[in-house]
MARGU-827363 format. One record per atom (N, C-alpha, C): residue in three letters; atom name; x, y, z. Coordinates in nm, 2 decimals, m for minus. Each point is the difference from the previous one (the first is absolute). Layout:
<nodes>
+-----+----+--------+--------+--------+
!  aa ! at !      x !      y !      z !
+-----+----+--------+--------+--------+
! ALA ! CA !      X !      Y !      Z !
...
+-----+----+--------+--------+--------+
</nodes>
This chain:
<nodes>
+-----+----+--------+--------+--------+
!  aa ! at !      x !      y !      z !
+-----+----+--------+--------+--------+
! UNK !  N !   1.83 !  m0.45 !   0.27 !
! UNK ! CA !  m0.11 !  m0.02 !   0.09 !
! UNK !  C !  m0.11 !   0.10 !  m0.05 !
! UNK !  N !  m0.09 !  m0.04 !  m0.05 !
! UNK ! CA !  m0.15 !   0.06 !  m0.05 !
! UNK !  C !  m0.11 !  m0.08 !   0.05 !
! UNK !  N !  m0.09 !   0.08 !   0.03 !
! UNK ! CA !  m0.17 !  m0.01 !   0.02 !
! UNK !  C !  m0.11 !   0.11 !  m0.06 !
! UNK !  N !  m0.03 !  m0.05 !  m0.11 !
! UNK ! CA !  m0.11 !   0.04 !  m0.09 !
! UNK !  C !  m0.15 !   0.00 !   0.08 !
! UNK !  N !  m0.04 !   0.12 !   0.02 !
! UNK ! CA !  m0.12 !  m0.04 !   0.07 !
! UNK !  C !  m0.10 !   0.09 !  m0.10 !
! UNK !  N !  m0.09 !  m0.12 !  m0.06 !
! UNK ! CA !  m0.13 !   0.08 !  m0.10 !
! UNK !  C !  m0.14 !   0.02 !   0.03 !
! UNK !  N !  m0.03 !   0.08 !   0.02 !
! UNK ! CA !  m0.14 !   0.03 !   0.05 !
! UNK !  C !  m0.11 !   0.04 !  m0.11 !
! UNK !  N !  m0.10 !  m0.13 !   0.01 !
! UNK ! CA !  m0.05 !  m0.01 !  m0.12 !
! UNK !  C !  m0.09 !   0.14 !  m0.01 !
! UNK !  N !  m0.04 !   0.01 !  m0.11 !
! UNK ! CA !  m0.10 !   0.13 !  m0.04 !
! UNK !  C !  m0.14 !   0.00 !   0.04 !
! UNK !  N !  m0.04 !  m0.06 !   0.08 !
! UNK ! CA !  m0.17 !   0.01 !   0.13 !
! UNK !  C !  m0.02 !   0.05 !   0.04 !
! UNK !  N !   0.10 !   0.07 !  m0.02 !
! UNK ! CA !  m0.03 !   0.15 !   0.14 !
! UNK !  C !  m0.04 !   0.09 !  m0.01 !
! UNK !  N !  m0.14 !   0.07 !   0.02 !
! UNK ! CA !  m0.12 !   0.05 !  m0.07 !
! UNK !  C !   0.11 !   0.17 !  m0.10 !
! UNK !  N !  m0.08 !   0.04 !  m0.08 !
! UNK ! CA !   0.12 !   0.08 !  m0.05 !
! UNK !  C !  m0.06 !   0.09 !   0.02 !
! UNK !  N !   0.11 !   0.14 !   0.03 !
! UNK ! CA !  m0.04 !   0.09 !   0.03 !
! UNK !  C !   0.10 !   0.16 !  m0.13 !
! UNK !  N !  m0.11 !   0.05 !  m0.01 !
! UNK ! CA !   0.10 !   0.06 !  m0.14 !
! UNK !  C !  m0.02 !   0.14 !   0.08 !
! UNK !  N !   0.14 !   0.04 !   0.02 !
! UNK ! CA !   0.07 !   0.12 !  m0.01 !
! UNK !  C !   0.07 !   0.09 !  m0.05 !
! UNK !  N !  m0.09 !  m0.01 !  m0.13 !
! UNK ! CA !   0.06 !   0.11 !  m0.09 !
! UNK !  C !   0.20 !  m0.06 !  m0.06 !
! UNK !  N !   0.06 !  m0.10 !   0.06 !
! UNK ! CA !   0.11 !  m0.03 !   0.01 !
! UNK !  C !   0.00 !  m0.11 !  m0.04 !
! UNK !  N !  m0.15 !  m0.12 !   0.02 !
! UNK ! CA !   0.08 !  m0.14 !  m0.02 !
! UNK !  C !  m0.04 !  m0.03 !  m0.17 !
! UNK !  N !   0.04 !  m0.14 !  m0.03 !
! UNK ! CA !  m0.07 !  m0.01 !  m0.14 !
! UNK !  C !  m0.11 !  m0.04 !   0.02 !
! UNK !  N !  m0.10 !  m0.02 !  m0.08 !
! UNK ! CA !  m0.10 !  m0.03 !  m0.03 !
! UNK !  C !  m0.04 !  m0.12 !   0.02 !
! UNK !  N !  m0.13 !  m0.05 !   0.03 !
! UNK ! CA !  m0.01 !  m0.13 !   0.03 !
! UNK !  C !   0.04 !  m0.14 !  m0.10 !
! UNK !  N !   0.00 !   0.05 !  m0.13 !
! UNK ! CA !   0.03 !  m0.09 !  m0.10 !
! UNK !  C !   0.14 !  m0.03 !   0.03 !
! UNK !  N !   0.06 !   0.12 !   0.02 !
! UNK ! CA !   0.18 !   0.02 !  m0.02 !
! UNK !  C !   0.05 !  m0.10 !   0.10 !
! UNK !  N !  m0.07 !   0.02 !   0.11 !
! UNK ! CA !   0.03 !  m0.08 !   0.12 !
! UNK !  C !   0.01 !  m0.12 !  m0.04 !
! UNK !  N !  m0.13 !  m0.03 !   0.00 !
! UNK ! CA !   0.01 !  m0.13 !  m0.03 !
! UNK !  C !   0.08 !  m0.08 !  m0.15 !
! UNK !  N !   0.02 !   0.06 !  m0.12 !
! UNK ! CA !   0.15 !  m0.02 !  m0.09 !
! UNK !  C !   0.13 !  m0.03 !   0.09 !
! UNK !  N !   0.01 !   0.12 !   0.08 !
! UNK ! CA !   0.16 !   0.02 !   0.07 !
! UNK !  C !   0.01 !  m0.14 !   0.12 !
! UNK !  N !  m0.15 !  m0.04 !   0.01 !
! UNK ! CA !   0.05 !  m0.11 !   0.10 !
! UNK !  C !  m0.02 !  m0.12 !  m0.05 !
! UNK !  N !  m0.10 !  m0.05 !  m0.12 !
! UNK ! CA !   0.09 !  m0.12 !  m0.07 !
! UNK !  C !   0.11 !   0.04 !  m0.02 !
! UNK !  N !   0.08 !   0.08 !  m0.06 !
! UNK ! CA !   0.11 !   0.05 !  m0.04 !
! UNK !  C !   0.16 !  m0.09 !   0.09 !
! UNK !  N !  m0.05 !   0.07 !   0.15 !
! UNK ! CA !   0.07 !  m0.02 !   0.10 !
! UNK !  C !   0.01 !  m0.14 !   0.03 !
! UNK !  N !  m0.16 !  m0.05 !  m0.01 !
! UNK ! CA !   0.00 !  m0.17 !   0.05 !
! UNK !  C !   0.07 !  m0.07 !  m0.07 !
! UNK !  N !   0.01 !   0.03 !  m0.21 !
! UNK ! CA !   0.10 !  m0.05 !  m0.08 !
! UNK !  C !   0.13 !  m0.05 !   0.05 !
! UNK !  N !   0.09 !   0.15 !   0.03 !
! UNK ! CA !   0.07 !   0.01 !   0.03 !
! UNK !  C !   0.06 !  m0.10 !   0.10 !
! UNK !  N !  m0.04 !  m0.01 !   0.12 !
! UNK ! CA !   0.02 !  m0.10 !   0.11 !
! UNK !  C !  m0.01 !  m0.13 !   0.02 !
! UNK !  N !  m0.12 !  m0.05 !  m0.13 !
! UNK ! CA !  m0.04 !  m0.14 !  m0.03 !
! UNK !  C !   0.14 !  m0.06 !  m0.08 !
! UNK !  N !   0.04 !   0.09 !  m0.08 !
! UNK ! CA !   0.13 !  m0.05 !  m0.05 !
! UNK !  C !   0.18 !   0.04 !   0.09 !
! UNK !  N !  m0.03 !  m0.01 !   0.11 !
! UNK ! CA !   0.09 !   0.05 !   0.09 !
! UNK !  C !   0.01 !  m0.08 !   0.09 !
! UNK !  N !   0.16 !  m0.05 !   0.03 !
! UNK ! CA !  m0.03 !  m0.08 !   0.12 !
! UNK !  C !   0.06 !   0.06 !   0.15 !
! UNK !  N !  m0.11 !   0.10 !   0.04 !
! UNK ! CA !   0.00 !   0.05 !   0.09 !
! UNK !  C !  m0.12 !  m0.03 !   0.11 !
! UNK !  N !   0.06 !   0.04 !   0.09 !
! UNK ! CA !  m0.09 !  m0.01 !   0.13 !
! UNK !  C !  m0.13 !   0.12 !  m0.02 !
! UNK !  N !  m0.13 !  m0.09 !   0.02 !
! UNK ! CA !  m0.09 !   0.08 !  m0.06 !
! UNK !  C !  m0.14 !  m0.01 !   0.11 !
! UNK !  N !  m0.10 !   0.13 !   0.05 !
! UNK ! CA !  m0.10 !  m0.03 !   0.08 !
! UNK !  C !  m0.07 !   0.07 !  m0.04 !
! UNK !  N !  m0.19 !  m0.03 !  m0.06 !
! UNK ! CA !  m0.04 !   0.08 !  m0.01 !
! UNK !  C !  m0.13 !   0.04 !   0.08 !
! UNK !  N !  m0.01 !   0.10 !   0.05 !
! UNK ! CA !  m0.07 !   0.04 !   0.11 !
! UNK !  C !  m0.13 !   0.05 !  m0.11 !
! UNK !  N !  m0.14 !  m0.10 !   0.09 !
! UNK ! CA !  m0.10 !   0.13 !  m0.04 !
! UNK !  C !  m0.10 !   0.00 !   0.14 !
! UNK !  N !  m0.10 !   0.07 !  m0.01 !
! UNK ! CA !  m0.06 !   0.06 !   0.09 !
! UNK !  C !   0.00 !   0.18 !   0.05 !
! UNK !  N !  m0.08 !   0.03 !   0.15 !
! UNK ! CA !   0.03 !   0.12 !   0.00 !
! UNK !  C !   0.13 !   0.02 !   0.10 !
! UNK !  N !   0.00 !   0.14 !  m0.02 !
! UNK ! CA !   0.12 !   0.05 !   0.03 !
! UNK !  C !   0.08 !  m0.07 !   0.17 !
! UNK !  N !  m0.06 !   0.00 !   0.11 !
! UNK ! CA !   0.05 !  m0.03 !   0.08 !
! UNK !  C !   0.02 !  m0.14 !   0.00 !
! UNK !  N !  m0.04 !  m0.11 !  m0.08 !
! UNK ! CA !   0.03 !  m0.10 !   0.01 !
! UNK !  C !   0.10 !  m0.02 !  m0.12 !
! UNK !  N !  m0.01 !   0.08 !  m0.10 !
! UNK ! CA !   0.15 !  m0.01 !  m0.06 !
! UNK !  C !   0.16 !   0.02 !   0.06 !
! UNK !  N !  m0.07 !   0.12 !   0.09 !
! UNK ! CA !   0.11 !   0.05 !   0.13 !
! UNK !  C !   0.06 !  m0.17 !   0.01 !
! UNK !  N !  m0.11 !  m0.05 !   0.15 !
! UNK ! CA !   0.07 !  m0.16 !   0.07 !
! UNK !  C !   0.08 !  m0.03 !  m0.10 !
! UNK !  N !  m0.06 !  m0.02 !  m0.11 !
! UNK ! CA !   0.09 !  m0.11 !  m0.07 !
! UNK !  C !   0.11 !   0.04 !  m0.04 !
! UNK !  N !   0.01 !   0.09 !  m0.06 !
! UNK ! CA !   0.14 !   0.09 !  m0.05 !
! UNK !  C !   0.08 !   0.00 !   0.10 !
! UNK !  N !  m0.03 !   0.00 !   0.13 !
! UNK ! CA !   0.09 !   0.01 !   0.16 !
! UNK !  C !   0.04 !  m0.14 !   0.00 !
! UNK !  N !  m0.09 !  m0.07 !   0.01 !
! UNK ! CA !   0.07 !  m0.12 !   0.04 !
! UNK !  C !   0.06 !  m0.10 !  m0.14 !
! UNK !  N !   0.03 !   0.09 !  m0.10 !
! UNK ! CA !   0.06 !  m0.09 !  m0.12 !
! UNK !  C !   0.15 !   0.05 !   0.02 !
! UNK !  N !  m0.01 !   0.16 !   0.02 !
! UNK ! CA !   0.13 !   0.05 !   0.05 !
! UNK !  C !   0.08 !  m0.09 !   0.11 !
! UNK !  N !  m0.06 !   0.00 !   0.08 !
! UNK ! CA !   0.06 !  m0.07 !   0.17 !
! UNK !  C !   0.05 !  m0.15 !  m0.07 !
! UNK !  N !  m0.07 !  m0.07 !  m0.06 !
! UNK ! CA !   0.01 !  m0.12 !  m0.06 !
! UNK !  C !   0.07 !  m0.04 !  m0.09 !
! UNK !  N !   0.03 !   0.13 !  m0.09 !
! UNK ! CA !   0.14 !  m0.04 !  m0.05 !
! UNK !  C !   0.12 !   0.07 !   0.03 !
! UNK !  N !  m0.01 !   0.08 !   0.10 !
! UNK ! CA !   0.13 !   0.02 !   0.07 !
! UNK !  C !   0.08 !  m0.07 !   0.12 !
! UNK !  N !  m0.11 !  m0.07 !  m0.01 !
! UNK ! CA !   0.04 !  m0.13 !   0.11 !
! UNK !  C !   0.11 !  m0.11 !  m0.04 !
! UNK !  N !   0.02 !   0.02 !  m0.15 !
! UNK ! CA !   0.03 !  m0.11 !  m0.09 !
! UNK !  C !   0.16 !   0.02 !   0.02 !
! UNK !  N !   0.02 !   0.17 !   0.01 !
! UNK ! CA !   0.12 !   0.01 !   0.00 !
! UNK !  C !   0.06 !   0.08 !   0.12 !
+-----+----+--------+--------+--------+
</nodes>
């Protein structure tokens, strides 16, 4: 039982000395999309801002634990 939840890269970036760079970012997340397009897994990808990625992440949770 898995749920992959991907949240696409729109969300304004904020560099902290910690994250990668905006190029990197965006590499590491075609990278990630690769990965999943050839996967047959359960897949959602959220964009927008932050509290509306919240809803949806909530009710993807609830939605597939309902299943089982």
């Amino acid at each position: 039982m898995d749920l992959y939840i991907y949240l696409c890269e729109d969300a304004p970036f904020i560099q902290d000395g910690r994250r990668l760079s905006v190029d990197e970012r965006s590499l590491l997340d075609k990278s990630h999309r690769s990965f999943f397009e050839n996967k047959p897994l359960i897949q959602f990808n959220y964009e927008g801002g932050y509290e509306k990625r919240l809803e949806h992440v909530i009710a993807a949770i609830e939605k597939f634990l309902t299943k089982f």
